[in-house]
Phi, psi and omega in degrees: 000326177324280172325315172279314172283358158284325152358327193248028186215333189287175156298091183281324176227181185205111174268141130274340198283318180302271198232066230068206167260143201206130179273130181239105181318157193295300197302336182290321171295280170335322202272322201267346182262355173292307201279292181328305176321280172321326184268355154263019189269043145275340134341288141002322202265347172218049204290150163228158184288343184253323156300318256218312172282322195288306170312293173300327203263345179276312191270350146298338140312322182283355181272337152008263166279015150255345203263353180268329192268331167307318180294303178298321154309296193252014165044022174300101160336279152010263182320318165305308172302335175279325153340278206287358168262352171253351142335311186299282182329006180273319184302326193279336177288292180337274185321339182262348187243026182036040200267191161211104156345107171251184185321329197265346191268310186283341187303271190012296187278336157278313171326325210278313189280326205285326195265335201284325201268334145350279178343282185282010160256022169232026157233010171239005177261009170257300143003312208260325171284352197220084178265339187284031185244002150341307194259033164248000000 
């Protein structure tokens, strides 16, 4: 868990394209991709195929790190798997915003399966060191 919250203090993406060059910390990214969507769906009201994947793809990156805490609370399988399948839009916001995945964006990302699955081997080596407590 260590890892995934330092994760939010490195440099996760880096654009040239804005404004020069500009480093952006993990918490701004998590914080603008959470927050954008709700504050745009006037996107919605005049949607393109380019608006409309551009949209989805934020808002599903910003969902991200509550459905991983939520996964991590409550060890859902379901959920680890809807996790890791919502990784990918994070790459496609990079590619539509020119951003380029730094140091804080990969801890992020080994962080995340390292805690969820971390969980369930250390609920199957208490399983397996303890089996009579199966039966109680």
């Amino acid at each position: 868990m260590a890892l995934y919250a330092a994760s939010f203090f490195l440099v996760a993406v880096s654009s040239d394209h804005f404004f020069g060059d500009v480093n952006v910390p993990g918490y701004e990214c998590a914080w603008a991709t959470l927050a954008y969507p709700f504050g745009t769906a006037k996107a919605l009201l005049h949607p393109s195929i380019d608006t409309l994947e551009a949209y989805f793809s934020v808002l599903i990156a910003g969902l991200i790190n509550p459905v991983f805490l939520v996964a991590a609370f409550t060890r859902s399988a379901v959920l680890r798997i809807v996790l890791l399948c919502m990784v990918p839009f994070c790459w496609l916001v990079f590619l539509q915003n020119r951003l380029y995945p730094r140091e804080g964006h990969l801890l992020w990302i080994v962080g995340m399966p390292l805690v969820l699955f971390s969980l369930q081997s250390r609920a199957r080596q208490r399983r397996v060191a303890n089996p009579s407590a199966r039966h109680r």
